[in-house]
C-alpha positions as CSV (number, residue, x, y, z in Angstrom):
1,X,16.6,5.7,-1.5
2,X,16.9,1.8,-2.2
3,X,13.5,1.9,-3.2
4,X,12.6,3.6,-6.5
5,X,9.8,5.9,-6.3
6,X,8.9,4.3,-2.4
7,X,7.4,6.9,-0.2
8,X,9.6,7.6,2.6
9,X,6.7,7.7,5.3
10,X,7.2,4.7,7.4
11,X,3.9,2.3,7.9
12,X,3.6,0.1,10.0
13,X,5.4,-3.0,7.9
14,X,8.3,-0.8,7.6
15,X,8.8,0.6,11.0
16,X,11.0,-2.6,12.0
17,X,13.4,-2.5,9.5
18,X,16.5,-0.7,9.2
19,X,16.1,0.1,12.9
20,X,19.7,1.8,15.0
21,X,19.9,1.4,18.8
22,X,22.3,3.5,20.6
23,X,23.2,4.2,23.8
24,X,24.0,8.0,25.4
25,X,24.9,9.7,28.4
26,X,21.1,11.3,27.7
27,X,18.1,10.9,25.1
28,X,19.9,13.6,22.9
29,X,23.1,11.9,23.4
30,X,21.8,8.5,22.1
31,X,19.4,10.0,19.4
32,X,22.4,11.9,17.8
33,X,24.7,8.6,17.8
34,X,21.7,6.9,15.9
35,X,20.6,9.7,13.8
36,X,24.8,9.5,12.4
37,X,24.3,5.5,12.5
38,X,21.7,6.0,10.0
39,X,23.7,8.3,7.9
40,X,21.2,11.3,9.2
41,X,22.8,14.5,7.7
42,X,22.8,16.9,10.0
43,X,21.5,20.3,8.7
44,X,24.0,23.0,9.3
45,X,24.1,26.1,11.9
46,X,22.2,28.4,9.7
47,X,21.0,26.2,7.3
48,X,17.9,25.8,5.7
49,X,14.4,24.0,6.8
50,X,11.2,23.9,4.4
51,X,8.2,23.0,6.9
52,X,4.8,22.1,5.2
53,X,2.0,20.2,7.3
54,X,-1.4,19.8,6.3
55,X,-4.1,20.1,8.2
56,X,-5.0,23.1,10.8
57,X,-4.3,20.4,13.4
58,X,-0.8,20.0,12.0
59,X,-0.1,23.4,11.7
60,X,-0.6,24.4,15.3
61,X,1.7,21.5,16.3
62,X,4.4,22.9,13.8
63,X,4.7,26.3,15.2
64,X,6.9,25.8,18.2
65,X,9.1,24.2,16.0
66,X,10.0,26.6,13.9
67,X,9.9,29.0,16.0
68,X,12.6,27.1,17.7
69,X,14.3,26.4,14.8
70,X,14.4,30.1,13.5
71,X,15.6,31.1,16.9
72,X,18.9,28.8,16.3
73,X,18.9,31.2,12.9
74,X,17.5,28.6,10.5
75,X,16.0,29.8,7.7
76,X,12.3,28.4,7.2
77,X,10.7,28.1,4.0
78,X,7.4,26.8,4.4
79,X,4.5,26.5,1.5
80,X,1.6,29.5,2.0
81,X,-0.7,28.6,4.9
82,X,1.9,26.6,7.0
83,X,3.7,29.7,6.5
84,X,0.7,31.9,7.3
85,X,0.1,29.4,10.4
86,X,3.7,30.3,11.6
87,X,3.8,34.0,11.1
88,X,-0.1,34.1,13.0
89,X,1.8,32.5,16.0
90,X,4.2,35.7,15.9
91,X,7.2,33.3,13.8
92,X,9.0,35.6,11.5
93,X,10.9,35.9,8.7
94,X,9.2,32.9,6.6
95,X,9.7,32.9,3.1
96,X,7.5,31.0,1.0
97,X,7.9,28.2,-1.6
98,X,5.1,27.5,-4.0
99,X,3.9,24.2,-4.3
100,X,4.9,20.8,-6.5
101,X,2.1,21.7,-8.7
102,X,2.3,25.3,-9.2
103,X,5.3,24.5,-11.8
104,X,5.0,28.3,-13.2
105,X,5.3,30.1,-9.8
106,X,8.6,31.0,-8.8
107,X,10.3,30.2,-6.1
108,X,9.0,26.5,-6.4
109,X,10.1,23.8,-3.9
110,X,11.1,21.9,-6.8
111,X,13.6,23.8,-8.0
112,X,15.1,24.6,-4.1
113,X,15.2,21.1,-3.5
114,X,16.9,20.5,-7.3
115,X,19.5,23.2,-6.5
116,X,20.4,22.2,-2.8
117,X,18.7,25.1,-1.5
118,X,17.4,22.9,1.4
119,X,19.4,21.7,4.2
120,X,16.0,19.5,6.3
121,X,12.9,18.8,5.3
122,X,10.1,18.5,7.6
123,X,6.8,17.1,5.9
124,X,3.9,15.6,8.7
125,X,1.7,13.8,6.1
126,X,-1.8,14.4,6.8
127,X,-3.7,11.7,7.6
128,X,-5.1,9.6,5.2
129,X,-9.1,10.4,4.6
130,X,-11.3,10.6,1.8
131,X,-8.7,12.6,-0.2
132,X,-6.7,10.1,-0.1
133,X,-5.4,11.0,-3.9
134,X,-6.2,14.6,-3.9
135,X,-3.5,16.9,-5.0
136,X,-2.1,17.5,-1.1
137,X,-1.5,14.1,-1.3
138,X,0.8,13.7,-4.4
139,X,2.2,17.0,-3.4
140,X,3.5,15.7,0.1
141,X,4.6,12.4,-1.5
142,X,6.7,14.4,-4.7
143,X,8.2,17.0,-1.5
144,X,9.3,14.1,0.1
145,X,10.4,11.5,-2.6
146,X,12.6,14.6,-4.4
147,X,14.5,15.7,-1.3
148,X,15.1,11.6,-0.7
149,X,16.8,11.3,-4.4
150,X,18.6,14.6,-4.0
151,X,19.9,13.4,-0.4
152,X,17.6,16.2,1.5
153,X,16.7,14.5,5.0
154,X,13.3,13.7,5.6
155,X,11.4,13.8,8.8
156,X,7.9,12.9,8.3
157,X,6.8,12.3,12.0
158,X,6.2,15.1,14.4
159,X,7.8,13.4,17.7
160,X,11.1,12.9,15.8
161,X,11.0,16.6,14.3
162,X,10.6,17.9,17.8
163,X,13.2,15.4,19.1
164,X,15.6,17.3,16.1
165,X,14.6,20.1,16.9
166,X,16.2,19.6,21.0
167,X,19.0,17.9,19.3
168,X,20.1,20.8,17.2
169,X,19.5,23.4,20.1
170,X,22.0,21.4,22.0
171,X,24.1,20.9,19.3
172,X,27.1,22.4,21.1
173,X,26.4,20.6,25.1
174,X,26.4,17.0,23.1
175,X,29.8,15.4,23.5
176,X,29.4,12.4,21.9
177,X,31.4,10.3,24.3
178,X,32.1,6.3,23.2
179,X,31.9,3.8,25.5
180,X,31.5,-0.1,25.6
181,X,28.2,-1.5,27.1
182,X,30.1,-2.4,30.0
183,X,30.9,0.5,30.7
184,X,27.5,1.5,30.4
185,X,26.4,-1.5,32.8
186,X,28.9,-0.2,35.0
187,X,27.9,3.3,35.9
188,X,24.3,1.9,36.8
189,X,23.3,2.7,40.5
190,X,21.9,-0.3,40.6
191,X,23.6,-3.6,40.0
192,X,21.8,-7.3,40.2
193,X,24.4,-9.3,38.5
Protein backbone atom coordinates (compact mmCIF):
# COMPACT_ATOMS: atom_id res chain seq x y z
CA UNK A 1 0.00 0.00 0.00
CA UNK A 2 3.18 2.33 0.78
CA UNK A 3 4.10 1.83 -2.64
CA UNK A 4 2.09 3.49 -5.41
CA UNK A 5 1.27 1.24 -8.17
CA UNK A 6 4.06 -1.63 -6.60
CA UNK A 7 2.99 -5.10 -7.31
CA UNK A 8 2.28 -6.88 -4.18
CA UNK A 9 4.06 -10.18 -5.29
CA UNK A 10 7.08 -10.52 -3.12
CA UNK A 11 10.61 -11.12 -5.14
CA UNK A 12 13.21 -12.04 -3.82
CA UNK A 13 14.71 -8.27 -2.74
CA UNK A 14 11.54 -7.87 -0.97
CA UNK A 15 11.05 -11.12 0.89
CA UNK A 16 13.25 -9.71 3.96
CA UNK A 17 11.50 -6.82 4.66
CA UNK A 18 8.63 -6.07 6.72
CA UNK A 19 9.10 -9.63 8.05
CA UNK A 20 6.79 -10.66 11.70
CA UNK A 21 8.10 -13.55 13.94
CA UNK A 22 5.81 -14.99 16.34
CA UNK A 23 5.74 -17.54 18.64
CA UNK A 24 2.49 -20.24 19.23
CA UNK A 25 1.46 -23.04 21.16
CA UNK A 26 1.43 -24.64 17.27
CA UNK A 27 2.21 -23.46 13.51
CA UNK A 28 -1.47 -22.16 13.35
CA UNK A 29 -1.14 -20.55 16.65
CA UNK A 30 2.00 -18.58 15.63
CA UNK A 31 0.92 -17.90 11.90
CA UNK A 32 -2.38 -16.22 13.26
CA UNK A 33 -0.37 -14.00 15.85
CA UNK A 34 1.73 -12.84 12.81
CA UNK A 35 -0.82 -12.77 10.19
CA UNK A 36 -2.71 -9.89 13.06
CA UNK A 37 1.02 -8.46 13.54
CA UNK A 38 0.91 -7.66 10.00
CA UNK A 39 -2.45 -6.09 10.07
CA UNK A 40 -3.71 -9.37 8.00
CA UNK A 41 -7.64 -8.93 7.88
CA UNK A 42 -9.04 -11.82 8.60
CA UNK A 43 -11.91 -12.77 6.06
CA UNK A 44 -15.08 -13.49 7.88
CA UNK A 45 -17.16 -16.89 8.59
CA UNK A 46 -19.03 -16.77 5.44
CA UNK A 47 -17.24 -14.27 3.66
CA UNK A 48 -16.11 -14.01 0.34
CA UNK A 49 -12.88 -15.52 -1.66
CA UNK A 50 -12.21 -14.75 -5.45
CA UNK A 51 -9.50 -17.52 -6.48
CA UNK A 52 -7.82 -17.05 -10.08
CA UNK A 53 -4.57 -19.01 -10.94
CA UNK A 54 -3.10 -19.34 -14.15
CA UNK A 55 -1.82 -22.05 -15.60
CA UNK A 56 -3.32 -25.84 -15.61
CA UNK A 57 -0.55 -26.56 -13.14
CA UNK A 58 -2.00 -23.87 -10.81
CA UNK A 59 -5.33 -24.78 -11.17
CA UNK A 60 -5.00 -28.34 -9.98
CA UNK A 61 -3.07 -27.06 -6.93
CA UNK A 62 -6.06 -24.59 -6.27
CA UNK A 63 -8.72 -27.11 -6.00
CA UNK A 64 -8.33 -28.46 -2.57
CA UNK A 65 -8.44 -25.10 -1.46
CA UNK A 66 -11.44 -24.11 -2.27
CA UNK A 67 -12.97 -26.88 -1.81
CA UNK A 68 -11.92 -26.44 1.71
CA UNK A 69 -12.72 -23.11 1.84
CA UNK A 70 -16.33 -23.57 0.39
CA UNK A 71 -16.82 -26.38 2.98
CA UNK A 72 -16.23 -23.65 5.90
CA UNK A 73 -19.25 -21.82 3.65
CA UNK A 74 -17.12 -19.33 1.86
CA UNK A 75 -18.36 -18.10 -1.08
CA UNK A 76 -15.75 -18.54 -4.11
CA UNK A 77 -15.82 -16.34 -7.04
CA UNK A 78 -13.19 -17.42 -9.31
CA UNK A 79 -12.60 -16.05 -13.15
CA UNK A 80 -13.95 -18.77 -15.95
CA UNK A 81 -11.52 -21.64 -16.20
CA UNK A 82 -10.20 -21.51 -12.53
CA UNK A 83 -13.76 -21.76 -11.96
CA UNK A 84 -14.26 -24.56 -14.50
CA UNK A 85 -11.02 -26.21 -12.95
CA UNK A 86 -12.87 -26.22 -9.56
CA UNK A 87 -16.34 -27.35 -10.51
CA UNK A 88 -14.34 -30.47 -12.80
CA UNK A 89 -12.88 -31.51 -9.37
CA UNK A 90 -16.61 -31.79 -8.10
CA UNK A 91 -16.25 -27.95 -6.06
CA UNK A 92 -19.64 -26.38 -6.31
CA UNK A 93 -21.44 -23.44 -6.16
CA UNK A 94 -18.70 -21.11 -8.05
CA UNK A 95 -19.84 -18.06 -9.32
CA UNK A 96 -17.87 -16.39 -11.87
CA UNK A 97 -16.34 -12.90 -12.20
CA UNK A 98 -15.23 -11.71 -15.62
CA UNK A 99 -12.02 -10.48 -16.04
CA UNK A 100 -9.98 -6.80 -15.55
CA UNK A 101 -10.23 -6.52 -19.18
CA UNK A 102 -13.64 -7.53 -20.08
CA UNK A 103 -14.81 -3.96 -18.73
CA UNK A 104 -18.41 -4.50 -20.52
CA UNK A 105 -19.20 -7.99 -18.97
CA UNK A 106 -20.96 -7.95 -15.81
CA UNK A 107 -20.25 -9.20 -12.90
CA UNK A 108 -16.61 -7.83 -13.30
CA UNK A 109 -13.98 -8.28 -10.55
CA UNK A 110 -13.43 -4.70 -10.73
CA UNK A 111 -16.42 -3.54 -9.68
CA UNK A 112 -16.65 -6.51 -6.67
CA UNK A 113 -13.49 -5.54 -5.48
CA UNK A 114 -14.62 -1.51 -5.87
CA UNK A 115 -17.79 -2.34 -3.87
CA UNK A 116 -16.28 -4.58 -1.00
CA UNK A 117 -17.77 -7.52 -2.43
CA UNK A 118 -14.61 -9.45 -1.63
CA UNK A 119 -13.51 -10.45 1.78
CA UNK A 120 -9.66 -12.50 0.44
CA UNK A 121 -8.15 -12.61 -2.52
CA UNK A 122 -6.17 -15.48 -3.60
CA UNK A 123 -4.08 -14.77 -6.97
CA UNK A 124 -0.79 -17.47 -7.65
CA UNK A 125 0.86 -15.43 -10.43
CA UNK A 126 1.86 -17.57 -13.08
CA UNK A 127 5.24 -17.82 -13.65
CA UNK A 128 7.03 -15.53 -15.61
CA UNK A 129 7.71 -16.92 -19.42
CA UNK A 130 7.60 -15.53 -22.71
CA UNK A 131 4.28 -13.79 -22.00
CA UNK A 132 5.73 -11.97 -19.68
CA UNK A 133 3.41 -8.73 -20.81
CA UNK A 134 0.54 -10.65 -22.21
CA UNK A 135 -2.86 -9.66 -20.98
CA UNK A 136 -2.90 -12.54 -17.99
CA UNK A 137 -0.18 -10.72 -16.82
CA UNK A 138 -1.59 -7.15 -16.43
CA UNK A 139 -4.71 -8.87 -15.45
CA UNK A 140 -3.16 -10.61 -12.32
CA UNK A 141 -1.08 -7.51 -11.46
CA UNK A 142 -4.54 -4.95 -11.77
CA UNK A 143 -6.55 -8.04 -9.49
CA UNK A 144 -4.01 -7.74 -7.09
CA UNK A 145 -2.88 -3.93 -7.02
CA UNK A 146 -6.96 -2.99 -6.76
CA UNK A 147 -7.84 -5.26 -3.84
CA UNK A 148 -4.30 -3.77 -2.12
CA UNK A 149 -5.76 -0.01 -2.54
CA UNK A 150 -9.26 -1.07 -1.53
CA UNK A 151 -7.66 -2.92 1.59
CA UNK A 152 -8.73 -6.55 0.09
CA UNK A 153 -5.92 -9.08 1.51
CA UNK A 154 -3.72 -10.51 -0.90
CA UNK A 155 -2.16 -13.86 -0.91
CA UNK A 156 -0.18 -14.48 -3.95
CA UNK A 157 1.82 -17.69 -2.82
CA UNK A 158 0.30 -21.01 -2.77
CA UNK A 159 1.97 -22.41 0.65
CA UNK A 160 0.69 -19.41 2.58
CA UNK A 161 -2.97 -19.77 0.91
CA UNK A 162 -3.03 -23.40 2.06
CA UNK A 163 -1.49 -22.41 5.42
CA UNK A 164 -4.91 -19.82 5.51
CA UNK A 165 -6.74 -22.07 4.49
CA UNK A 166 -5.81 -24.55 8.00
CA UNK A 167 -5.86 -21.36 9.92
CA UNK A 168 -9.44 -20.48 9.14
CA UNK A 169 -10.65 -24.21 9.47
CA UNK A 170 -9.41 -23.94 12.94
CA UNK A 171 -10.52 -20.66 13.42
CA UNK A 172 -12.56 -21.66 16.54
CA UNK A 173 -9.60 -24.39 18.34
CA UNK A 174 -6.93 -21.21 18.10
CA UNK A 175 -6.76 -19.63 21.50
CA UNK A 176 -4.43 -17.12 21.08
CA UNK A 177 -2.74 -17.50 24.35
CA UNK A 178 0.20 -14.57 25.27
CA UNK A 179 3.17 -15.49 26.82
CA UNK A 180 6.68 -14.05 27.34
CA UNK A 181 9.71 -15.95 25.68
CA UNK A 182 10.54 -17.19 28.93
CA UNK A 183 7.84 -18.74 29.31
CA UNK A 184 8.16 -20.21 26.13
CA UNK A 185 11.89 -21.32 27.06
CA UNK A 186 10.42 -22.68 29.91
CA UNK A 187 7.93 -25.33 28.84
CA UNK A 188 10.83 -26.83 26.58
CA UNK A 189 11.58 -30.61 27.38
CA UNK A 190 14.79 -29.92 26.94
CA UNK A 191 16.88 -27.39 28.76
CA UNK A 192 20.83 -26.65 28.22
CA UNK A 193 21.09 -23.39 29.92
Amino acid sequence: MRLSGADPVLGVEMLSTGEVACLGENFQDALSKAMQSAEFKMPPEGGSVLITVGGKELKKQVVPLGRALRQMGFKIYATEHTAKALRKADVNNISVLHKVREVGKKPNIVEYLQEGKIDLVINIPMPNHATAFSEVLKDEYTIRRLAIEFNIPVVTNLQLASALTKLLEQREANKFDIRSLNEYMDSLPRKFW
